[in-house]
BAFI-3210 file (N, C-alpha, C; in Angstrom, 3 decimals, decimal comma, padded with zeros to 6 digits):
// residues 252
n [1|2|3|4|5|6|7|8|9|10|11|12|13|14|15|16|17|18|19|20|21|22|23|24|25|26|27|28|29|30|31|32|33|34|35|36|37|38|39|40|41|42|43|44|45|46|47|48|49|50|51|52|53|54|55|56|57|58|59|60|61|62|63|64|65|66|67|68|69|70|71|72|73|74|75|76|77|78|79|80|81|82|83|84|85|86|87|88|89|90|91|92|93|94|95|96|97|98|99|100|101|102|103|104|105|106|107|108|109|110|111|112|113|114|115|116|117|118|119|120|121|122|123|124|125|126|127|128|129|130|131|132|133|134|135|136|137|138|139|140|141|142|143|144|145|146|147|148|149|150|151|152|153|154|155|156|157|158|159|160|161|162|163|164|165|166|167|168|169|170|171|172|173|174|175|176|177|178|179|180|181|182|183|184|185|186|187|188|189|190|191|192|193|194|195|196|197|198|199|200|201|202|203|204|205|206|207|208|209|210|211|212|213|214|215|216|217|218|219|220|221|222|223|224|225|226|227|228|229|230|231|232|233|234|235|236|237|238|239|240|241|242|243|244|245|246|247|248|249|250|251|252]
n.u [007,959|008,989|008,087|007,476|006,786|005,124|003,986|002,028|001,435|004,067|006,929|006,659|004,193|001,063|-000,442|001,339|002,985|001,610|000,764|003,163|003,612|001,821|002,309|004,231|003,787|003,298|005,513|009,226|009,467|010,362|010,792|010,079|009,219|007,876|009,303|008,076|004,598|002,455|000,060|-002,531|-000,914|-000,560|000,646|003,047|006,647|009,761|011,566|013,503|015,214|017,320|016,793|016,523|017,521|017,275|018,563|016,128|015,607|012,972|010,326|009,710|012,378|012,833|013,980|013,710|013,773|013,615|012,174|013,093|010,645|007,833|005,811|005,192|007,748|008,947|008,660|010,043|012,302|013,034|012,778|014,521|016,849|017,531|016,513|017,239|016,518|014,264|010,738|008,162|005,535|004,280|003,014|000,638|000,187|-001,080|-003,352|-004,718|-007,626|-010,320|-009,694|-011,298|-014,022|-013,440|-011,420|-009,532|-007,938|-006,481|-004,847|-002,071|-001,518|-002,723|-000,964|001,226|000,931|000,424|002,341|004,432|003,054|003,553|006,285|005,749|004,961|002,823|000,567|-001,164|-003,322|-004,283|-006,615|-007,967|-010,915|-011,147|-010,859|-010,257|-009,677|-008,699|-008,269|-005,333|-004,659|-006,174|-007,583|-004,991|-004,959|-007,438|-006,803|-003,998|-005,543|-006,788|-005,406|-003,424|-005,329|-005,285|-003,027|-002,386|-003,967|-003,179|-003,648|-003,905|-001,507|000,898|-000,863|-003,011|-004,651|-006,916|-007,583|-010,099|-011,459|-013,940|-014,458|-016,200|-015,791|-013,159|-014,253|-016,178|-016,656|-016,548|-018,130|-016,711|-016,047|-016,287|-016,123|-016,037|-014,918|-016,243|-017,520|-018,999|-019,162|-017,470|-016,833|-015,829|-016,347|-014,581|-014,228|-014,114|-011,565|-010,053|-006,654|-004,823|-003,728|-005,681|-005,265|-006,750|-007,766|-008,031|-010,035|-010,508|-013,636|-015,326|-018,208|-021,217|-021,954|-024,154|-025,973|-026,571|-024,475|-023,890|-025,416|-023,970|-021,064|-017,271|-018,183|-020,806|-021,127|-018,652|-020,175|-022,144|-020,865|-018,869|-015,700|-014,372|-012,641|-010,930|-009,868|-007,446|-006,041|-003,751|-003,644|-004,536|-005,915|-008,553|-009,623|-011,777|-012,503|-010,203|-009,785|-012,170|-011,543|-009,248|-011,191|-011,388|-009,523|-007,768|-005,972|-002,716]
n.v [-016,760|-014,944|-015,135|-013,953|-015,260|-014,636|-014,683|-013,708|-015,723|-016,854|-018,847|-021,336|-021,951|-023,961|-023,351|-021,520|-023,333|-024,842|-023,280|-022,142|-024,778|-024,936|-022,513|-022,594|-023,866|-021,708|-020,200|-019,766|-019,349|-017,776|-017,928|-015,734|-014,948|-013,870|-015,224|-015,856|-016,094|-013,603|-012,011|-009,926|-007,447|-005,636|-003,016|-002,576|-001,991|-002,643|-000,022|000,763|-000,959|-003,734|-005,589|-009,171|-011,734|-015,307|-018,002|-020,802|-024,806|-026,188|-028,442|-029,933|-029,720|-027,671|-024,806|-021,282|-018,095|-016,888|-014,382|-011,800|-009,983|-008,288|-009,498|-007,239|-005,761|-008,842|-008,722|-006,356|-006,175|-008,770|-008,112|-005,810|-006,778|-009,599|-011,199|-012,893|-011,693|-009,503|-009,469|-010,972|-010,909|-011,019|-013,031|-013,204|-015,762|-018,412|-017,728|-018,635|-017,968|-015,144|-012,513|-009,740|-007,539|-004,770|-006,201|-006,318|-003,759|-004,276|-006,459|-008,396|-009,871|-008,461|-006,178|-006,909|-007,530|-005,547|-003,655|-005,314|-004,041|-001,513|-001,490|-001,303|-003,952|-006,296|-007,548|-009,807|-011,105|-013,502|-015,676|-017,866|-019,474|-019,422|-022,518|-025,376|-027,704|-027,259|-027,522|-026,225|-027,026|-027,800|-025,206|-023,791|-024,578|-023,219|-020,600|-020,094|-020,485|-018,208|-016,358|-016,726|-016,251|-013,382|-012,383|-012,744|-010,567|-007,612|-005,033|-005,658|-005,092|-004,251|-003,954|-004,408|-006,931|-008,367|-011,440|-014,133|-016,998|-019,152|-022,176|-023,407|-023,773|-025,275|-027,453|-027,619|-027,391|-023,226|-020,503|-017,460|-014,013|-010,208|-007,958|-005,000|-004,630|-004,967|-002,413|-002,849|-001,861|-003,697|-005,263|-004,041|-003,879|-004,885|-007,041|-007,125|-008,310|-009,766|-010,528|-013,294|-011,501|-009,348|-007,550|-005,135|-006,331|-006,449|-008,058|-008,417|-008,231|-010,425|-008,803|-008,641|-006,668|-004,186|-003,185|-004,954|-006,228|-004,941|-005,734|-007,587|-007,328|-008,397|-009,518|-010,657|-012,104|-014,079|-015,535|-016,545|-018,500|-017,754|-017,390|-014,624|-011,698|-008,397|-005,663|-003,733|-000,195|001,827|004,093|006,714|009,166|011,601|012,451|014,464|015,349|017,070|018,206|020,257|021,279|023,265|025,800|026,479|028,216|027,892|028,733|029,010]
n.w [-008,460|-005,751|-002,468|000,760|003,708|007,256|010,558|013,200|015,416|016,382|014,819|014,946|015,127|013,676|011,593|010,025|009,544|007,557|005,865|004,378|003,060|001,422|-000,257|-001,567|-003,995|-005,136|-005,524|-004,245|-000,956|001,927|005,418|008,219|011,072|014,372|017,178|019,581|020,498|019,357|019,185|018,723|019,264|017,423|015,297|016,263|016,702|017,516|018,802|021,245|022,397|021,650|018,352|017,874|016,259|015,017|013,458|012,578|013,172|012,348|013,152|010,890|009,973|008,258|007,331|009,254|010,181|013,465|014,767|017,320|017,999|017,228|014,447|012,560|012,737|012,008|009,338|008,565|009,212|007,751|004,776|004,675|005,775|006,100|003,691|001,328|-001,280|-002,716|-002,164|-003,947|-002,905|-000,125|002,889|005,252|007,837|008,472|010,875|013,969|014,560|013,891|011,702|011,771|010,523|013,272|014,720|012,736|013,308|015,570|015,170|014,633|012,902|010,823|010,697|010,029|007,258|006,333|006,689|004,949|002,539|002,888|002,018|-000,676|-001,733|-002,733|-000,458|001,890|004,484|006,186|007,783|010,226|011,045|014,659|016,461|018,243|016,924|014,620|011,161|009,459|007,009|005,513|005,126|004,358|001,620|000,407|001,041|-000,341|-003,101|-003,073|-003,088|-004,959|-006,656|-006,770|-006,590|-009,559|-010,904|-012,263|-011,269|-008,420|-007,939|-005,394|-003,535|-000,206|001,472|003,046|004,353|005,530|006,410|006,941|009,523|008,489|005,311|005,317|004,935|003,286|-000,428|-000,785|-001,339|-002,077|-001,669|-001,953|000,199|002,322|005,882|008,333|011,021|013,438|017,058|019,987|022,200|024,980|027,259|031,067|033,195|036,864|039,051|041,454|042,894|044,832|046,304|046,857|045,179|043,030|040,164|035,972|033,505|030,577|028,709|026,016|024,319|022,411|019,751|020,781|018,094|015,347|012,762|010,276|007,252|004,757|005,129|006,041|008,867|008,657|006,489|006,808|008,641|007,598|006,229|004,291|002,228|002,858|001,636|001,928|000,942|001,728|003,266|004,067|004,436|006,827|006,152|006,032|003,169|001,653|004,342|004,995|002,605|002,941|005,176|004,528|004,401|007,114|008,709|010,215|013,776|015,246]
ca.u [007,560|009,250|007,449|008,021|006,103|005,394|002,417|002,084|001,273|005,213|007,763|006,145|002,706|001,139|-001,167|002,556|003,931|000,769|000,479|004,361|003,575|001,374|002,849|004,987|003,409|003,294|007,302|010,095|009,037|011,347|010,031|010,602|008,023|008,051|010,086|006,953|003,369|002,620|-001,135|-003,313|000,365|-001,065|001,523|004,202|007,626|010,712|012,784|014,230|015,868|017,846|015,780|017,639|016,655|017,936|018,496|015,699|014,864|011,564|010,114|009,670|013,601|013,204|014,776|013,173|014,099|012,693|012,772|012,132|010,207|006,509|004,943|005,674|009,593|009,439|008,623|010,650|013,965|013,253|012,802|015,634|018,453|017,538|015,964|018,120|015,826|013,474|009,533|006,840|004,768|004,090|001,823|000,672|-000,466|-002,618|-003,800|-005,664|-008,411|-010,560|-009,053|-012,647|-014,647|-012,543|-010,308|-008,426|-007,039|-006,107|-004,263|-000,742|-001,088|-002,922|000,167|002,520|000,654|000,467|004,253|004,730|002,685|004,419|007,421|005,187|005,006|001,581|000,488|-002,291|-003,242|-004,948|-007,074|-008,704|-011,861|-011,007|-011,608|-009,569|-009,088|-008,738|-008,154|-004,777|-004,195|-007,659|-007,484|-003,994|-005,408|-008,221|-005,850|-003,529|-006,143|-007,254|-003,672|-003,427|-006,164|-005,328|-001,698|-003,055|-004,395|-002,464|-004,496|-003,815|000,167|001,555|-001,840|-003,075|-005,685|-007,108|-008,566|-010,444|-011,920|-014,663|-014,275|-017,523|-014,761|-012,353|-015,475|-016,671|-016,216|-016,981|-018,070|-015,491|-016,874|-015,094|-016,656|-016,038|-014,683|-017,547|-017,200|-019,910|-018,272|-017,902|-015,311|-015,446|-016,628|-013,807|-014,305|-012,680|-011,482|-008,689|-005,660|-004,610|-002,857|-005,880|-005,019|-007,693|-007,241|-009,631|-010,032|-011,416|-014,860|-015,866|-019,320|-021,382|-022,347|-025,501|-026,361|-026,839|-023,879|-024,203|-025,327|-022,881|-019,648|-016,973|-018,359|-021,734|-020,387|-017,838|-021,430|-022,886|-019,833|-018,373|-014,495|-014,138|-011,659|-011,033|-008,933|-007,588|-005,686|-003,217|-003,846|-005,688|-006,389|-010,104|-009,415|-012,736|-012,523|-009,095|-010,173|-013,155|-010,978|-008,851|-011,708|-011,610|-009,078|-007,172|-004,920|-002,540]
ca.v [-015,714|-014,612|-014,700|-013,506|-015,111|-014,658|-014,335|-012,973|-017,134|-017,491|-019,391|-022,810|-022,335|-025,323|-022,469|-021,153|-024,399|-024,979|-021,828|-022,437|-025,959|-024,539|-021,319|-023,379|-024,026|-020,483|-019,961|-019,650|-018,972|-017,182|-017,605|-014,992|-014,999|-013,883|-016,092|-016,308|-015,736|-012,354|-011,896|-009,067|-006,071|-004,366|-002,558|-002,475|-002,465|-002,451|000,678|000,785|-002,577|-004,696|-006,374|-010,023|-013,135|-016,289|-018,674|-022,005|-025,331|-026,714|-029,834|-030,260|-029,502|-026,838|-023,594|-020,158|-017,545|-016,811|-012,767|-011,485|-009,114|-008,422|-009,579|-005,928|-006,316|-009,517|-008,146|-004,960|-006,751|-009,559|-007,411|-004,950|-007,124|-011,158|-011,959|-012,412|-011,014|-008,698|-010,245|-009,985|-011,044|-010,956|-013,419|-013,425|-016,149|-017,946|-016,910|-018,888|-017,091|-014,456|-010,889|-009,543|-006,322|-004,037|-006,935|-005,499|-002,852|-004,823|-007,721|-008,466|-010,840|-008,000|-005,369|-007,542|-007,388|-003,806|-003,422|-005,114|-002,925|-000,147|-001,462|-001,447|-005,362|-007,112|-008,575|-010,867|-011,791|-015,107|-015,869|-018,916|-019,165|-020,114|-024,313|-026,515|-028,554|-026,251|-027,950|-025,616|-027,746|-027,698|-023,882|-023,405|-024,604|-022,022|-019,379|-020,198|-020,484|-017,410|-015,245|-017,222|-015,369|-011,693|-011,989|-012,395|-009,562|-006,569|-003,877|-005,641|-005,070|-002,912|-003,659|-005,045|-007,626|-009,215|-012,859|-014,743|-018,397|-019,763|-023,457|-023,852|-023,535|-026,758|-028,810|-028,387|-026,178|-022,273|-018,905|-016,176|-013,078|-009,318|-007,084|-004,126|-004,764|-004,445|-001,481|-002,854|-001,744|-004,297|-005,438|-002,666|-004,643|-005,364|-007,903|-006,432|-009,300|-009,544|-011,272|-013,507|-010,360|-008,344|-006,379|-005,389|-006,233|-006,012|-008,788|-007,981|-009,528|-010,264|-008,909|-008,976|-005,410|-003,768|-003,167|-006,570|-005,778|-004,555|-006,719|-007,305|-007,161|-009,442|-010,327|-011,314|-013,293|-014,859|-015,873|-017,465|-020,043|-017,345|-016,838|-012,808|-010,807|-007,564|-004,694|-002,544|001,056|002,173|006,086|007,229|010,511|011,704|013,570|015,297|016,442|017,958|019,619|021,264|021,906|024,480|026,824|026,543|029,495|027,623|029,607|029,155]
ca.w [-007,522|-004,221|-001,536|002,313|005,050|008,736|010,899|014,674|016,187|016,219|014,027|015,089|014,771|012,547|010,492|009,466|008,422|006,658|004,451|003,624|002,089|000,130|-001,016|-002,583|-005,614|-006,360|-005,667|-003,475|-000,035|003,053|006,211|009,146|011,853|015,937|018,047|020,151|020,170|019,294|019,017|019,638|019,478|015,991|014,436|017,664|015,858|017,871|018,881|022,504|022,145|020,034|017,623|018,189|015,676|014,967|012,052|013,858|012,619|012,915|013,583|009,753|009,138|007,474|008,127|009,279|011,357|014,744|015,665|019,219|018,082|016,532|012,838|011,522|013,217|011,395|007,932|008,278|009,594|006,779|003,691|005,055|006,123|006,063|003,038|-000,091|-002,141|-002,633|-002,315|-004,369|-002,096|001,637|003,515|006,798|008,531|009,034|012,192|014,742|014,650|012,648|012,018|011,039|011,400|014,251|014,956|012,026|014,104|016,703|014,579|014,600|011,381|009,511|010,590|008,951|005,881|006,158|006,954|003,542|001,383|003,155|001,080|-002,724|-002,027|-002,892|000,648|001,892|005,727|006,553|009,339|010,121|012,358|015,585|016,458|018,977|015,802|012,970|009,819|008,749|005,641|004,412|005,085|003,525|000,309|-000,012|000,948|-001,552|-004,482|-003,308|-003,612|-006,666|-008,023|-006,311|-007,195|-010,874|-011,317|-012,439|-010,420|-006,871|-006,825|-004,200|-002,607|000,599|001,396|004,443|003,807|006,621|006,201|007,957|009,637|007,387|004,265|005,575|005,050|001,950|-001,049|-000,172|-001,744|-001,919|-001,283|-001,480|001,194|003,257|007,191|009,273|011,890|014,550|018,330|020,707|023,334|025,582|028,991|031,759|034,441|037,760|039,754|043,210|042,878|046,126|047,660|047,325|044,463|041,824|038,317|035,084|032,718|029,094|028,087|025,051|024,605|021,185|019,265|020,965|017,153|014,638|012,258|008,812|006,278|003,784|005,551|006,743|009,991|008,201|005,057|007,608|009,399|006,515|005,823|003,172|002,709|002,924|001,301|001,749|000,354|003,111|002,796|005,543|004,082|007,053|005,847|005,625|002,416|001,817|005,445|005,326|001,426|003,305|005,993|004,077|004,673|008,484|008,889|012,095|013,980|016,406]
c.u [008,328|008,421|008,011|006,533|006,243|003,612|002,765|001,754|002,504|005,337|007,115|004,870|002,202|-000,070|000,287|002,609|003,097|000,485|001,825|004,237|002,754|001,714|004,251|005,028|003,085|004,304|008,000|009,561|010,247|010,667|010,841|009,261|008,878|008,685|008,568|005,664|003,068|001,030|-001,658|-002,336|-000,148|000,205|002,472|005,364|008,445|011,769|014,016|015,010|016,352|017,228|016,811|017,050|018,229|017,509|017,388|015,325|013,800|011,394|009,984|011,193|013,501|013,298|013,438|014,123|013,113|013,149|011,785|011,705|008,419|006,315|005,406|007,407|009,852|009,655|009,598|012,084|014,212|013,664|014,337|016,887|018,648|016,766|016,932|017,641|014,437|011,631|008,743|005,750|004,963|002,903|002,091|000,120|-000,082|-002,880|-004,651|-007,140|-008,858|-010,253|-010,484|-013,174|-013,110|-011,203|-009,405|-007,320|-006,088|-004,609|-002,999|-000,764|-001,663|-001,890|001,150|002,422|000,899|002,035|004,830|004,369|003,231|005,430|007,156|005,285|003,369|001,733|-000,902|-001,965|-004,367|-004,838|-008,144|-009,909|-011,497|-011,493|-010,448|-008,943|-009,270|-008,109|-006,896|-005,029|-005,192|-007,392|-006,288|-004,308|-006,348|-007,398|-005,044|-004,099|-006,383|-006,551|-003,285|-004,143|-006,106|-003,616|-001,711|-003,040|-003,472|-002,720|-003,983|-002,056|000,635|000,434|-002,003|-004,370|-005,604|-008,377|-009,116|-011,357|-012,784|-014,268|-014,725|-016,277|-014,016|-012,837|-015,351|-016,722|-017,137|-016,888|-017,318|-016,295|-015,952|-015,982|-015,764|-015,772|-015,919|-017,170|-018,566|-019,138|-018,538|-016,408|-015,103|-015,934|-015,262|-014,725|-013,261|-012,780|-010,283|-008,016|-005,668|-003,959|-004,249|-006,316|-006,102|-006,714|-008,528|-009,307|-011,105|-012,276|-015,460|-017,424|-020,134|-021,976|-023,812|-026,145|-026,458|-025,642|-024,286|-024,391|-024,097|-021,129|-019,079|-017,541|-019,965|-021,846|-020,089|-019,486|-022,202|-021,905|-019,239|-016,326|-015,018|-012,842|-012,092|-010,048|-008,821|-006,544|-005,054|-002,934|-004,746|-006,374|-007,792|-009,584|-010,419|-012,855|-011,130|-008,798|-010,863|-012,440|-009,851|-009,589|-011,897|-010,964|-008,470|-006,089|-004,148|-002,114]
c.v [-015,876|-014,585|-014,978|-014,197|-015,176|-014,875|-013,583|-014,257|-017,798|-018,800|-020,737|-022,826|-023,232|-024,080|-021,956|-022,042|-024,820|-024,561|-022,155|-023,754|-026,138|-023,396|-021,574|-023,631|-022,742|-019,930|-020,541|-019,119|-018,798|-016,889|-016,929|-014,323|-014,497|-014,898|-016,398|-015,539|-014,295|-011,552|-010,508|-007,389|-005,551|-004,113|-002,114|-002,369|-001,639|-001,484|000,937|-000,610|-003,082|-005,710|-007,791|-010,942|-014,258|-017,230|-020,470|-023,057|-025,997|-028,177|-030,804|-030,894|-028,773|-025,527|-022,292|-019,227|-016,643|-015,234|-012,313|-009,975|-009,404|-008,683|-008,489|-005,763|-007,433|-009,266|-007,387|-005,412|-008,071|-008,518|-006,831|-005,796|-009,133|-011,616|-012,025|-012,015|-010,372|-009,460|-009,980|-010,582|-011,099|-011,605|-013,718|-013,930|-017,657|-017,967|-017,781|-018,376|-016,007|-013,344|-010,259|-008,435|-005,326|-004,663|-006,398|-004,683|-002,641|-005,896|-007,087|-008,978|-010,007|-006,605|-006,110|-007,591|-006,276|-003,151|-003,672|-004,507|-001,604|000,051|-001,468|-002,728|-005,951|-007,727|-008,980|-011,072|-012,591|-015,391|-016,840|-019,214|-020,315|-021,732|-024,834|-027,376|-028,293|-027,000|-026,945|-025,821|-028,068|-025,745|-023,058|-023,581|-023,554|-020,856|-019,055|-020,456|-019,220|-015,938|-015,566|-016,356|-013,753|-011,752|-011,802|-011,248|-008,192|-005,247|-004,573|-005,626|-004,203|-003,210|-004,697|-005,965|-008,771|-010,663|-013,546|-016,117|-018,696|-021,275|-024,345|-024,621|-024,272|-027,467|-028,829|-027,249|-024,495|-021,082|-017,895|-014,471|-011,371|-008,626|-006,503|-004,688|-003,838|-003,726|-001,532|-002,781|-002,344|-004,402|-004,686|-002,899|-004,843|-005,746|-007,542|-007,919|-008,643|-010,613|-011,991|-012,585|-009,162|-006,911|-006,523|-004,948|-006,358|-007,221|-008,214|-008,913|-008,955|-009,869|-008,461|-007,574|-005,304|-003,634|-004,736|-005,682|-005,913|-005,788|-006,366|-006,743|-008,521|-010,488|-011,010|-012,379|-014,007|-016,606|-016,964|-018,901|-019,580|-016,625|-015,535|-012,600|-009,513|-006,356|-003,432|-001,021|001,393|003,556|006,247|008,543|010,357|013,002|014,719|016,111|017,523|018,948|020,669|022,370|023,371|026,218|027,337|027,845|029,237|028,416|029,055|029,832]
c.w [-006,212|-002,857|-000,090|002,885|006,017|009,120|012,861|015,865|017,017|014,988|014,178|015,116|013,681|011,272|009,514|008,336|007,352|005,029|003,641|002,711|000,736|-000,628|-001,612|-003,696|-006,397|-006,328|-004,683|-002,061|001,081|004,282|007,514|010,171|013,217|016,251|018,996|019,796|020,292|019,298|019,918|019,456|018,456|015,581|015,497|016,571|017,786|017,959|020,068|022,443|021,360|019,447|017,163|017,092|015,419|014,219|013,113|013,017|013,099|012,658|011,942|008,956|008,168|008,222|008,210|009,867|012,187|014,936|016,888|018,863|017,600|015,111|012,287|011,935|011,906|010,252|007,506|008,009|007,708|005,299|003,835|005,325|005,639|004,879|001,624|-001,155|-001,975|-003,036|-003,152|-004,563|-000,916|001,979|004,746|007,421|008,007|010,478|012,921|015,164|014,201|012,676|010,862|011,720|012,463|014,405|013,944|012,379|014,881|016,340|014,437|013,407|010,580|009,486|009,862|007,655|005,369|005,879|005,365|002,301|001,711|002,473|000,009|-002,618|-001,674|-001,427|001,439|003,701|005,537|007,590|009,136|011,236|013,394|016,048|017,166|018,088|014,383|012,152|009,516|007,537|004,675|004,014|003,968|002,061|-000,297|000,092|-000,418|-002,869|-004,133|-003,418|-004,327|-007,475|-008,156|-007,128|-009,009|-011,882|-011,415|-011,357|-008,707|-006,901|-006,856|-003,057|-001,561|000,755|002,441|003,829|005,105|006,117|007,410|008,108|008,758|005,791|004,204|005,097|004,066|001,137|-000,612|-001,551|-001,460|-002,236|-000,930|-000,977|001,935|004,707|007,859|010,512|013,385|015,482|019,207|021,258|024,373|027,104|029,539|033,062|035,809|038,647|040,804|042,966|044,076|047,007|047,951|046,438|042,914|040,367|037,597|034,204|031,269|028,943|027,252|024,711|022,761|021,035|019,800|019,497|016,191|013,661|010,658|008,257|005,032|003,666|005,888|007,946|009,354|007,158|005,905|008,664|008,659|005,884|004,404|003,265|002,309|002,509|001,257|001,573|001,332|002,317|003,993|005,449|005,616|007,250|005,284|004,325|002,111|002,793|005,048|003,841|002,285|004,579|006,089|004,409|006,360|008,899|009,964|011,703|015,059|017,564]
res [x|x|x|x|x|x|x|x|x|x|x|x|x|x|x|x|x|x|x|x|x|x|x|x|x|x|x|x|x|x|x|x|x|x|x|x|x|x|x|x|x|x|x|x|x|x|x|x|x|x|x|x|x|x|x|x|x|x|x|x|x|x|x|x|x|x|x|x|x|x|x|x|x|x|x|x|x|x|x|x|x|x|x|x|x|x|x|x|x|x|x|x|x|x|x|x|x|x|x|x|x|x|x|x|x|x|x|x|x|x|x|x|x|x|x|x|x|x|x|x|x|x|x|x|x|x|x|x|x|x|x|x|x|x|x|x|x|x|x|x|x|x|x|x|x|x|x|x|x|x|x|x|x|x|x|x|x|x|x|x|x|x|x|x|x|x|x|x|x|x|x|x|x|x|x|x|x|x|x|x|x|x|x|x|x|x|x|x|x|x|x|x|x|x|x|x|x|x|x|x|x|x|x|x|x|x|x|x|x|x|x|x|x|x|x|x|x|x|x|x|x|x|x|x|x|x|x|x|x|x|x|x|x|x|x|x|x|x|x|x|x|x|x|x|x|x|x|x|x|x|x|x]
***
């Protein structure tokens, strides 16, 4: 098997080098990640600018390349010009932290996944719950049993799929669990503060869903010490609306 990875942490992140040591045992692996930390950009890609990269080695000695651009840059540029072959697979991550519920939207490591199913290539993001002393290498192992078992399957290729690991899951063996991305709305506080000149600025604060979030989603599995997978779709056409919508009669 071929496989392409990156993530949105940069080229030196230790979740990277992690996932690569283990996505090993299910092929050939090509890694092409951000040049730096990229977190948080979503699906940014690079057009005003020259999208610059460079062949880097890492502290391991082994080769990557570093692009100054975003996770979906990295994918696009890899597939398209730097990879000597064509993937078939794409993984992204793992991620410092959980791309769960909304965060989806937001994520740089689950645009890169996306980017590669944009090309008909099976692709997987991996996100690890945030910890000062995250276990990668425990983590990288569940990951990789668990795109072991999606790549498998005949029905998931071309398709996409967001994976997230609880810390719980490093420890000691864990339940795998396929659920729905939980859509509870939160985040939407800013902190206004004054610089030393004076000048107001806003800081984002995290603040937790006025609602308790669905049972039976990512962010609640994730809660219980369950890995989550989930099968995303970058269609975002409401098709039912825009059937019914035929009858609307717009004009302009």
């Amino acid at each position: 098997m071929k496989i392409l990875l990156t993530n949105d942490d940069g080229v030196y992140a230790p979740g990277l080098a992690a996932m690569e040591a283990q996505l090993r045992h299910l092929g050939e692996v090509f890694v092409a990640a951000p040049a730096t930390e990229q977190s948080g950009v979503g699906h940014s890609i690079t057009f005003l600018t020259p999208l610059v990269c460079k062949r880097v080695m890492r502290q391991d000695r082994s080769a990557a390349w570093a692009v100054e651009g975003s996770p979906a840059d990295s994918v696009k540029l890899a597939i398209a010009e730097l990879c000597p072959w064509r993937p078939d697979l794409v993984v992204s991550g793992i991620n410092n932290g959980l791309n769960a519920g909304i965060n989806v939207l937001y994520s740089g490591t689950v645009a890169a996944a996306i980017e590669g199913a944009f090309f008909g290539v099976t692709s997987c993001a991996v996100s690890l719950e945030y910890d000062p002393d995250a276990d990668f290498q425990a983590a990288a192992v569940v990951a990789r049993n668990v795109i072991g078992g999606i790549v498998d399957r005949p029905a998931a290729s071309g398709g996409l799929f967001n994976i997230n690991i609880p810390t719980a899951a490093t420890l000691r063996s864990a339940e795998v669990r396929v659920v729905p991305m939980g859509l509870a709305h939160y985040g939407d506080r800013y902190e206004k503060r004054q610089d030393p000149g004076g000048r107001d600025y806003y800081w984002a604060v995290w603040n937790a869903p006025e609602k308790p979030p669905q049972d039976g989603t990512d962010v609640t599995e994730l809660r219980e010490g369950r890995v989550t997978v989930t099968p995303l779709q970058f269609d975002l056409t409401r098709r039912q609306l825009a059937a019914d919508m035929q009858d609307w009669n717009l004009r302009s």
